[in-house]
C-alpha positions as protocol buffer text, in pm:
chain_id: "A"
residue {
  index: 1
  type: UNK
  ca { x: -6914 y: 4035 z: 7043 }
}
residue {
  index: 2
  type: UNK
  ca { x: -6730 y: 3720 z: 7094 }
}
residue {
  index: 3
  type: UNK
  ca { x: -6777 y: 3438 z: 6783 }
}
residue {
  index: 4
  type: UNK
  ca { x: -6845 y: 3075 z: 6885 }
}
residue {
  index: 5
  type: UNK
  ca { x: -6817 y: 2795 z: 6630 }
}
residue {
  index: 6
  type: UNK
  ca { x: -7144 y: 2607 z: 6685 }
}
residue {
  index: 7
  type: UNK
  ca { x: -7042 y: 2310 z: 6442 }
}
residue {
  index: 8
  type: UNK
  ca { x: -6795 y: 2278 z: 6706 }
}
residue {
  index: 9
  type: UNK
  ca { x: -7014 y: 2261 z: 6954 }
}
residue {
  index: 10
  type: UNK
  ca { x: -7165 y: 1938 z: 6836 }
}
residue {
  index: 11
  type: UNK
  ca { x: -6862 y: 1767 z: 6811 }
}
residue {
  index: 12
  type: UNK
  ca { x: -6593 y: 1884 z: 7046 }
}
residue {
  index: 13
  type: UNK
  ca { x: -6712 y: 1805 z: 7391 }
}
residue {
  index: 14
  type: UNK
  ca { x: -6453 y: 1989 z: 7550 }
}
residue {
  index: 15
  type: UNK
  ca { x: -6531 y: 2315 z: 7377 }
}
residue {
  index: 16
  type: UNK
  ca { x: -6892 y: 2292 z: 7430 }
}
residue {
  index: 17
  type: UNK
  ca { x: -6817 y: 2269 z: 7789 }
}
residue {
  index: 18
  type: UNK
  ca { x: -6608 y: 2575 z: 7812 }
}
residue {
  index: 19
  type: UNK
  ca { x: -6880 y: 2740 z: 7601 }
}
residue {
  index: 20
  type: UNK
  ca { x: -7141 y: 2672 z: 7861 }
}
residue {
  index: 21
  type: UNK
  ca { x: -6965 y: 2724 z: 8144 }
}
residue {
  index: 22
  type: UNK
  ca { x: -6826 y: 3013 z: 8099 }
}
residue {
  index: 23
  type: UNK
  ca { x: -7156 y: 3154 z: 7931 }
}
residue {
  index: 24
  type: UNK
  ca { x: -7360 y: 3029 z: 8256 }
}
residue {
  index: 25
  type: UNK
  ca { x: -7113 y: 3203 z: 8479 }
}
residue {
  index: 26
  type: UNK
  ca { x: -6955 y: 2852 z: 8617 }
}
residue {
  index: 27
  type: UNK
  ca { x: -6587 y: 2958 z: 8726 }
}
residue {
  index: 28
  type: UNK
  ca { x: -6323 y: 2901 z: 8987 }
}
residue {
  index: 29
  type: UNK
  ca { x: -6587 y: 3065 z: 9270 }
}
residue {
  index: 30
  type: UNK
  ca { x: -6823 y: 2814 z: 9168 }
}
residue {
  index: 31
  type: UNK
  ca { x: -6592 y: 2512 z: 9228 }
}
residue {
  index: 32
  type: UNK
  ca { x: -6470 y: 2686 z: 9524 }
}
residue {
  index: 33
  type: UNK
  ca { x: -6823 y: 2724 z: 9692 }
}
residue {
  index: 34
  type: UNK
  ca { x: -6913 y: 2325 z: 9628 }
}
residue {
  index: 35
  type: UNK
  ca { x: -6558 y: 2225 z: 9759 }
}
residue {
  index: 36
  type: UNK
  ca { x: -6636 y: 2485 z: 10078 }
}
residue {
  index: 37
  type: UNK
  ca { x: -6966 y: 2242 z: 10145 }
}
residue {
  index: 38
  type: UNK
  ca { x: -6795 y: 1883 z: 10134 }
}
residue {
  index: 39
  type: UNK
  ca { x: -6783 y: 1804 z: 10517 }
}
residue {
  index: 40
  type: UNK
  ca { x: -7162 y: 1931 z: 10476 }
}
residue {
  index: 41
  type: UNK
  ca { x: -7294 y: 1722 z: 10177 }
}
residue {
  index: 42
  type: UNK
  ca { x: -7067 y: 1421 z: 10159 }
}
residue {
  index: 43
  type: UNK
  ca { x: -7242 y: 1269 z: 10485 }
}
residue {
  index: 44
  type: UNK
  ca { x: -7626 y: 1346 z: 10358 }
}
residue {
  index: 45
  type: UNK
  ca { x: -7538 y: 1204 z: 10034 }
}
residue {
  index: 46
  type: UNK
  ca { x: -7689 y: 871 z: 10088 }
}
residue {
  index: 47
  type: UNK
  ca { x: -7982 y: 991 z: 10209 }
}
residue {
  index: 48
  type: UNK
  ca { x: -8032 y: 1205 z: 9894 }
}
residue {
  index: 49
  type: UNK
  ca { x: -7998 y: 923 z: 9703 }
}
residue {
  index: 50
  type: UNK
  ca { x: -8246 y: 725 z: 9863 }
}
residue {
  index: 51
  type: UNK
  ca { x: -8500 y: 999 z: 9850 }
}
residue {
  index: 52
  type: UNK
  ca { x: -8431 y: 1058 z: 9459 }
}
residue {
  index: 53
  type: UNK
  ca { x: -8490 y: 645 z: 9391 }
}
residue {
  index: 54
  type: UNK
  ca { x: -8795 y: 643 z: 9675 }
}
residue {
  index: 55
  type: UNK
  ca { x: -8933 y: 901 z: 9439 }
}
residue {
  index: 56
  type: UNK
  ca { x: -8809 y: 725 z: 9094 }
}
residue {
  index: 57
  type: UNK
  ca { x: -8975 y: 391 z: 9193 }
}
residue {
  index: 58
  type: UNK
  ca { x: -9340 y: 537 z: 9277 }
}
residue {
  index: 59
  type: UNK
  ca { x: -9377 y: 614 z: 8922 }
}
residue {
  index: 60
  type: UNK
  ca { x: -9402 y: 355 z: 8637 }
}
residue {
  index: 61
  type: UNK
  ca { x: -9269 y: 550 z: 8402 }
}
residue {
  index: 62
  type: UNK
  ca { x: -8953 y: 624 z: 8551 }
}
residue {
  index: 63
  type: UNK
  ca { x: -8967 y: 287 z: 8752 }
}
residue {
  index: 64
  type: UNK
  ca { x: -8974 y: 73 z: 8460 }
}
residue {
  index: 65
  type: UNK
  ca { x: -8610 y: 192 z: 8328 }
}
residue {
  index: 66
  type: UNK
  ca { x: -8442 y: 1 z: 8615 }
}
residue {
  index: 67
  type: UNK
  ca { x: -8601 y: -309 z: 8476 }
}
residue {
  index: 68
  type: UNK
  ca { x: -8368 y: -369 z: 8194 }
}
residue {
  index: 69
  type: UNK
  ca { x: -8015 y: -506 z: 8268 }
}
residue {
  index: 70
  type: UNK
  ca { x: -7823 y: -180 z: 8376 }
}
residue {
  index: 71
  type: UNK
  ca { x: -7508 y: -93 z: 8174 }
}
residue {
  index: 72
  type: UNK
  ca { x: -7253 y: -252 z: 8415 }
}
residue {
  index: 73
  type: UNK
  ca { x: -7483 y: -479 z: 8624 }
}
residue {
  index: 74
  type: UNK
  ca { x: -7397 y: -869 z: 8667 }
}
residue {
  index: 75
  type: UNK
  ca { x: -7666 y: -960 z: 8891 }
}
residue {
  index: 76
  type: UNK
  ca { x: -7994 y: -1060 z: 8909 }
}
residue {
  index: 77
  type: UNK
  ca { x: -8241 y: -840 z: 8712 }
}
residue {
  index: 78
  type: UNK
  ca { x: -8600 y: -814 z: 8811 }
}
residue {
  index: 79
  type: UNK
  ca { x: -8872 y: -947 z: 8620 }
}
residue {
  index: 80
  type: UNK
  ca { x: -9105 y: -645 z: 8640 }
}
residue {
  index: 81
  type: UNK
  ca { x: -9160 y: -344 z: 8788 }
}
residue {
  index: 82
  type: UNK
  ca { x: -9376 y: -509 z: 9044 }
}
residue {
  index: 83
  type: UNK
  ca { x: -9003 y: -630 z: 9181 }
}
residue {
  index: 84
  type: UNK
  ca { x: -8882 y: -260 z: 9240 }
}
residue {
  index: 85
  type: UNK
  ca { x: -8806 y: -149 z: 9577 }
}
residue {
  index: 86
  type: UNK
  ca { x: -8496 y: 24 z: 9727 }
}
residue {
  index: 87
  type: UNK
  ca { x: -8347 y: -325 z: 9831 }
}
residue {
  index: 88
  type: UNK
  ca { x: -8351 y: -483 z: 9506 }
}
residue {
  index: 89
  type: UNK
  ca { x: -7970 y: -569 z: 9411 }
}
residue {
  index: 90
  type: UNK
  ca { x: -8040 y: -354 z: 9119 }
}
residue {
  index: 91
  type: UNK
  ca { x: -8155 y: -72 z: 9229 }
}
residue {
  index: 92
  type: UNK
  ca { x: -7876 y: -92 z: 9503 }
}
residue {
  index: 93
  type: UNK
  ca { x: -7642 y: -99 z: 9224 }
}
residue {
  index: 94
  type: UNK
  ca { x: -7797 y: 213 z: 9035 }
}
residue {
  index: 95
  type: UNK
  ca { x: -7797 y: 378 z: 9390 }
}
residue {
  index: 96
  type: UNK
  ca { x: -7413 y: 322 z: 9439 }
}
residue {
  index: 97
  type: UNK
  ca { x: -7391 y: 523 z: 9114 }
}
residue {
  index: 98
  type: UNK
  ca { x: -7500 y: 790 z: 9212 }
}
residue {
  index: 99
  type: UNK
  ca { x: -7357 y: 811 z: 9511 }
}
residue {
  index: 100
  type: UNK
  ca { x: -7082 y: 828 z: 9310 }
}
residue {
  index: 101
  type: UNK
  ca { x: -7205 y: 1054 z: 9080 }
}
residue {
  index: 102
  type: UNK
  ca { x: -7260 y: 1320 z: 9334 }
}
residue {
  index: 103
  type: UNK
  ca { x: -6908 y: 1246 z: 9527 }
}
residue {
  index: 104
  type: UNK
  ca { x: -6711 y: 1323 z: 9205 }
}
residue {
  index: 105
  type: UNK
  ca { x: -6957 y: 1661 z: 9150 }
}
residue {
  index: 106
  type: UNK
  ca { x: -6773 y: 1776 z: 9500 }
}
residue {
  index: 107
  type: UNK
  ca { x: -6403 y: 1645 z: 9430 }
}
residue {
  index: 108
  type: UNK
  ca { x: -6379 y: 1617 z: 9031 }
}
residue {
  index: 109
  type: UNK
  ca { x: -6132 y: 1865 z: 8888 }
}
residue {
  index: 110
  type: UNK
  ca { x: -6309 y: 2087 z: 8663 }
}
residue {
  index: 111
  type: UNK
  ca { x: -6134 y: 2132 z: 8337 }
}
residue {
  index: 112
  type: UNK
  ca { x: -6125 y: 1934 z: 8073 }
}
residue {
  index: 113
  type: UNK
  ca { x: -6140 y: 1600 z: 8212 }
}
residue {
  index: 114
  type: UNK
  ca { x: -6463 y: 1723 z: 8319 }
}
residue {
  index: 115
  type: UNK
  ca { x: -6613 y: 1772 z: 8032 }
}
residue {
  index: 116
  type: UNK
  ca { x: -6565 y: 1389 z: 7967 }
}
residue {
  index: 117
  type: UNK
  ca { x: -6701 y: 1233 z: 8265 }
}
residue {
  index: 118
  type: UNK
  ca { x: -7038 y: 1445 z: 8177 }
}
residue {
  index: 119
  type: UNK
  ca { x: -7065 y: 1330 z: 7860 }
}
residue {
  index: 120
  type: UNK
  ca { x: -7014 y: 953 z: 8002 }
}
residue {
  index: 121
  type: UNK
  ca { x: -7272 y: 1013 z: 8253 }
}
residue {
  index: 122
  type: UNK
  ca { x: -7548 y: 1147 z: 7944 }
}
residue {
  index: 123
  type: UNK
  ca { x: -7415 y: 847 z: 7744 }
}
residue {
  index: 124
  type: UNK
  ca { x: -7506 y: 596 z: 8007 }
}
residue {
  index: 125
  type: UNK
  ca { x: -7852 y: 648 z: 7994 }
}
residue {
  index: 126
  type: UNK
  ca { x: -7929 y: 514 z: 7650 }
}
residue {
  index: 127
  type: UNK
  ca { x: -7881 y: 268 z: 7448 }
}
residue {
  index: 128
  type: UNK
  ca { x: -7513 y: 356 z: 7325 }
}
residue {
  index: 129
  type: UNK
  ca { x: -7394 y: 257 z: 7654 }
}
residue {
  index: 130
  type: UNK
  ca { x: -7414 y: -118 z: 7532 }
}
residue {
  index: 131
  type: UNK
  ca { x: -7802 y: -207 z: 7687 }
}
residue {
  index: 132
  type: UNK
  ca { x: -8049 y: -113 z: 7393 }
}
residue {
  index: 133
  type: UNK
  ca { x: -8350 y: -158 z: 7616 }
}
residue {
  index: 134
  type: UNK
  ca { x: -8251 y: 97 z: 7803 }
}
residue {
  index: 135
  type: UNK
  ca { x: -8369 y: 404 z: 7669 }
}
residue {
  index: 136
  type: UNK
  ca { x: -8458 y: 663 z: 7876 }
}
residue {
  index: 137
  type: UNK
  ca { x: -8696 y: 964 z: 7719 }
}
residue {
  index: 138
  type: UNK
  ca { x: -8589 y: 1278 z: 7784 }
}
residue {
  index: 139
  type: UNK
  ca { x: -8897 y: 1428 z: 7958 }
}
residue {
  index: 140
  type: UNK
  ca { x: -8773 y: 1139 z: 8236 }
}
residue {
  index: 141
  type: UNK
  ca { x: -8423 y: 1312 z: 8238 }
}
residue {
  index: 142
  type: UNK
  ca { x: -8555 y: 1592 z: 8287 }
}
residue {
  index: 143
  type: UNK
  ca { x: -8751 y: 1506 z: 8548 }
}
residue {
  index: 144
  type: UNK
  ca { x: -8484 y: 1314 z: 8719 }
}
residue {
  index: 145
  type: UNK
  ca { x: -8249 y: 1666 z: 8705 }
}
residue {
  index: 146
  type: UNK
  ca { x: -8509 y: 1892 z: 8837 }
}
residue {
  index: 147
  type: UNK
  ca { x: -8570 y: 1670 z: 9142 }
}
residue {
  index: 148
  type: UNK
  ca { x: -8196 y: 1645 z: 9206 }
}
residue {
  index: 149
  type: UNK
  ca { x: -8231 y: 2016 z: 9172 }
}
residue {
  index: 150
  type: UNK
  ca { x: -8420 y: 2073 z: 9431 }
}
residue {
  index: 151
  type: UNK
  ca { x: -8346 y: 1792 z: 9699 }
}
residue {
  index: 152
  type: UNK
  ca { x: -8008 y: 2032 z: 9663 }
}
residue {
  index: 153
  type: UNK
  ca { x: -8152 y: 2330 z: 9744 }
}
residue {
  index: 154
  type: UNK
  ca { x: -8336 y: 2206 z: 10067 }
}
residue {
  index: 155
  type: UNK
  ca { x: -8013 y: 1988 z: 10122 }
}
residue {
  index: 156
  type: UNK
  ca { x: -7777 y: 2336 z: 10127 }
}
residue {
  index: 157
  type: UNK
  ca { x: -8049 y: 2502 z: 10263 }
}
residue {
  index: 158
  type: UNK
  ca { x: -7973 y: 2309 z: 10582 }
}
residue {
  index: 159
  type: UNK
  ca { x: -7625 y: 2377 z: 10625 }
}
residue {
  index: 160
  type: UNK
  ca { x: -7681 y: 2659 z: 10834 }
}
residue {
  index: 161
  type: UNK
  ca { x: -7459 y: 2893 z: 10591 }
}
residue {
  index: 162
  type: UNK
  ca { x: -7448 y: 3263 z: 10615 }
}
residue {
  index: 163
  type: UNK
  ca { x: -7704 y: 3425 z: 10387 }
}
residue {
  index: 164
  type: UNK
  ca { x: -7464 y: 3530 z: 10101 }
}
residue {
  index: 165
  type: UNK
  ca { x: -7257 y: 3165 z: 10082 }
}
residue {
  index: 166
  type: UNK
  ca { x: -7538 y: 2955 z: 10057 }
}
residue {
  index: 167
  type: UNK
  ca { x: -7654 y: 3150 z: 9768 }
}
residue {
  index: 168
  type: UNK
  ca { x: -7333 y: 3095 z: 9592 }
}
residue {
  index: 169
  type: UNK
  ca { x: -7339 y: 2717 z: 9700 }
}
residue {
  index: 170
  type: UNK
  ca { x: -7714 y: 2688 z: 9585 }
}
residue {
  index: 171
  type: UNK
  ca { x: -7599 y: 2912 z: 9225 }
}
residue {
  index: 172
  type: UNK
  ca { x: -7305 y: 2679 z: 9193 }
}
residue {
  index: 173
  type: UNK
  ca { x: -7465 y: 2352 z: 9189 }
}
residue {
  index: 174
  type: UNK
  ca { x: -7763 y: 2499 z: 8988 }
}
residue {
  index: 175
  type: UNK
  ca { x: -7522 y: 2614 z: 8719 }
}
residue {
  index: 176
  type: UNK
  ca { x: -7362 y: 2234 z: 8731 }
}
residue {
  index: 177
  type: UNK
  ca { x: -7642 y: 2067 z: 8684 }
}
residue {
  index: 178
  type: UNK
  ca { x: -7744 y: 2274 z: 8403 }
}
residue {
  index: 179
  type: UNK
  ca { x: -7437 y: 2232 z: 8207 }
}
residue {
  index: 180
  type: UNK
  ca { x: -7460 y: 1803 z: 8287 }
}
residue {
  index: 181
  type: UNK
  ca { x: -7837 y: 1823 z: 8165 }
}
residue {
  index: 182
  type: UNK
  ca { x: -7727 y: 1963 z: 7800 }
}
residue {
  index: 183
  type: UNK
  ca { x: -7450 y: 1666 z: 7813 }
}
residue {
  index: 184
  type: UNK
  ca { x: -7764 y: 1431 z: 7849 }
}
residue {
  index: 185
  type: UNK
  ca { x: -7964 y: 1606 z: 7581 }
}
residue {
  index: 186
  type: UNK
  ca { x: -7772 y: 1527 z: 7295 }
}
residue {
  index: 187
  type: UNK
  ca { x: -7712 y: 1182 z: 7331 }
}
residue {
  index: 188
  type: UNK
  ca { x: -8162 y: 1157 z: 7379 }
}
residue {
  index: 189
  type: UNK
  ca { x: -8172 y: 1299 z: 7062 }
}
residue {
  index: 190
  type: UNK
  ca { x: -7942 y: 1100 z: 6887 }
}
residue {
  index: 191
  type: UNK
  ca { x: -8132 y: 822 z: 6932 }
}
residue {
  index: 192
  type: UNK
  ca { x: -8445 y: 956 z: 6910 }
}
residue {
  index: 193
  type: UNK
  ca { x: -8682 y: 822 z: 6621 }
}
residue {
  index: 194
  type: UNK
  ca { x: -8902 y: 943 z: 6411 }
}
residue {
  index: 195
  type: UNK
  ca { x: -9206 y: 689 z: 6368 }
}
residue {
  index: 196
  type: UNK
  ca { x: -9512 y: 674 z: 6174 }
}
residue {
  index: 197
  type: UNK
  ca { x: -9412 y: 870 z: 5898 }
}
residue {
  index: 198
  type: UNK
  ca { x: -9648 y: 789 z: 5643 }
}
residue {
  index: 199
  type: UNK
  ca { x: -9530 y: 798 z: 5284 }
}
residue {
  index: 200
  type: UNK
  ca { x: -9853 y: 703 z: 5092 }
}
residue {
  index: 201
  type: UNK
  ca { x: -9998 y: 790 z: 4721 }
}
residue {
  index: 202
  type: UNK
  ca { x: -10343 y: 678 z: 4640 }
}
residue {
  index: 203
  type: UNK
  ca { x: -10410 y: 374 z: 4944 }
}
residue {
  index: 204
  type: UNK
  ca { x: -10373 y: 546 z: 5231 }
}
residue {
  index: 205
  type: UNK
  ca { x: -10525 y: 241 z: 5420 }
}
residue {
  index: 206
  type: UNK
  ca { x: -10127 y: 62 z: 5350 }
}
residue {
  index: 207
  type: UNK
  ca { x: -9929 y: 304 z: 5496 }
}
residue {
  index: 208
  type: UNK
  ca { x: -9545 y: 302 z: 5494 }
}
residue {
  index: 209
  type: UNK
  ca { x: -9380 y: 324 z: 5854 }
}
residue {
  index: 210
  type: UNK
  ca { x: -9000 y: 424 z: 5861 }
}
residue {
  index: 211
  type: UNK
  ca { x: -8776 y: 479 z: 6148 }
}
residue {
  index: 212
  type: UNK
  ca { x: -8475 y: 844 z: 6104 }
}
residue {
  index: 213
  type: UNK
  ca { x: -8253 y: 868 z: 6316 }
}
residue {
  index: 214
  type: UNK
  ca { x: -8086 y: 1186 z: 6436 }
}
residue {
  index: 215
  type: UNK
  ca { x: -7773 y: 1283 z: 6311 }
}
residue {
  index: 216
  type: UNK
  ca { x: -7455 y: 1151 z: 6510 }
}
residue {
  index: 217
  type: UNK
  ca { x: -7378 y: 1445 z: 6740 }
}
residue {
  index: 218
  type: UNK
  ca { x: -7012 y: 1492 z: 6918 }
}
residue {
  index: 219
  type: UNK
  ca { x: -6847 y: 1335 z: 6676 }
}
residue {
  index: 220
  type: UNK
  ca { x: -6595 y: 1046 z: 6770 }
}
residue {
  index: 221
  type: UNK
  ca { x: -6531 y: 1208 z: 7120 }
}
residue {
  index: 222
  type: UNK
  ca { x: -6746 y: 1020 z: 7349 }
}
């Protein structure tokens, strides 16, 4: 039985990625099945981007996180959701991210550098970024990774790839995504308060409210 240190885990981002991936199964054949589908997915890539922010903006609650000033962003911010369309500047700019995003997922050398740009990527979706109105919950996250998941799936399932590679394509990017969702996870619940604890003795009609935060996880490494 192999021993992890799971203190470590919370604040050595480079060990907790090695953890995962190699308890997932995420290895050379992985990298080498998402490398194998580049001249396949680097031309869709824009469109999968505009179907994951199509589907983003027709709900307020995911809609209303690209209201806020994005970390980054210079331009002109919208006043409401009501603004929100695929055209805005902003959203353009949040689109060009994740084109990005999803470029360096096919090229990014996976080893410990890595490990780094995931945890930047679950950083920039909260407040330590540098915006603090932008805070987005975790069920959102969540959301936002298992449609990415599957827009994927029906992207590779296009390719026209023998039986057994597209499995390993589909398994590879599955097991990716996974590891990048528990890089977001931490940060959520870092932040995360807990409100409306009431600390009270007789009058329970003057309750106290206090805000706890989580403790800091990762240590210094982000």
């Amino acid at each position: 039985m192999k021993s992890i240190d799971e203190a470590k885990l919370e604040e050595d981002i480079v060990y907790r990625y090695e953890y995962l991936a190699e308890f997932i199964g995420f290895g050379e054949e992985d990298v080498s099945a998402i490398r194998s589908v580049i001249g396949n997915f680097a031309p869709l890539i824009p469109q999968i981007v505009e179907a994951t922010y199509d589907k983003m903006l027709s709900y307020d609650a995911t809609a209303r996180h690209f209201v806020p000033r994005q970390h980054g962003y210079e331009g002109e911010t919208p006043n409401s959701i009501a603004d929100l369309d695929l055209n805005n500047p902003q959203i353009k700019f949040r689109r060009e991210h994740l084109q990005r995003y999803l470029m360096n997922l096919l090229g990014h050398s996976y080893d410990k550098k890595i490990a780094t740009y995931l945890n930047v990527v679950g950083k920039m979706h909260t407040p330590l970024a540098g915006n603090k109105k932008l805070d987005v919950p975790l069920v959102q996250m969540n959301a936002l990774m298992g449609l990415l998941s599957d827009i994927l799936i029906r992207t590779i399932a296009g390719f026209g790839l023998e039986a057994e590679q597209e499995l390993k394509v589909q398994r590879a990017f599955q097991k990716l995504l996974w590891i990048q969702n528990d890089f977001i996870n931490p940060f959520i619940q870092r932040i995360k308060k807990i409100t409306s604890i009431c600390f009270h003795k007789d009058d329970v009609s003057h309750p106290v409210y206090v805000s706890v935060r989580f403790p800091r996880f990762y240590g210094n490494s982000v």
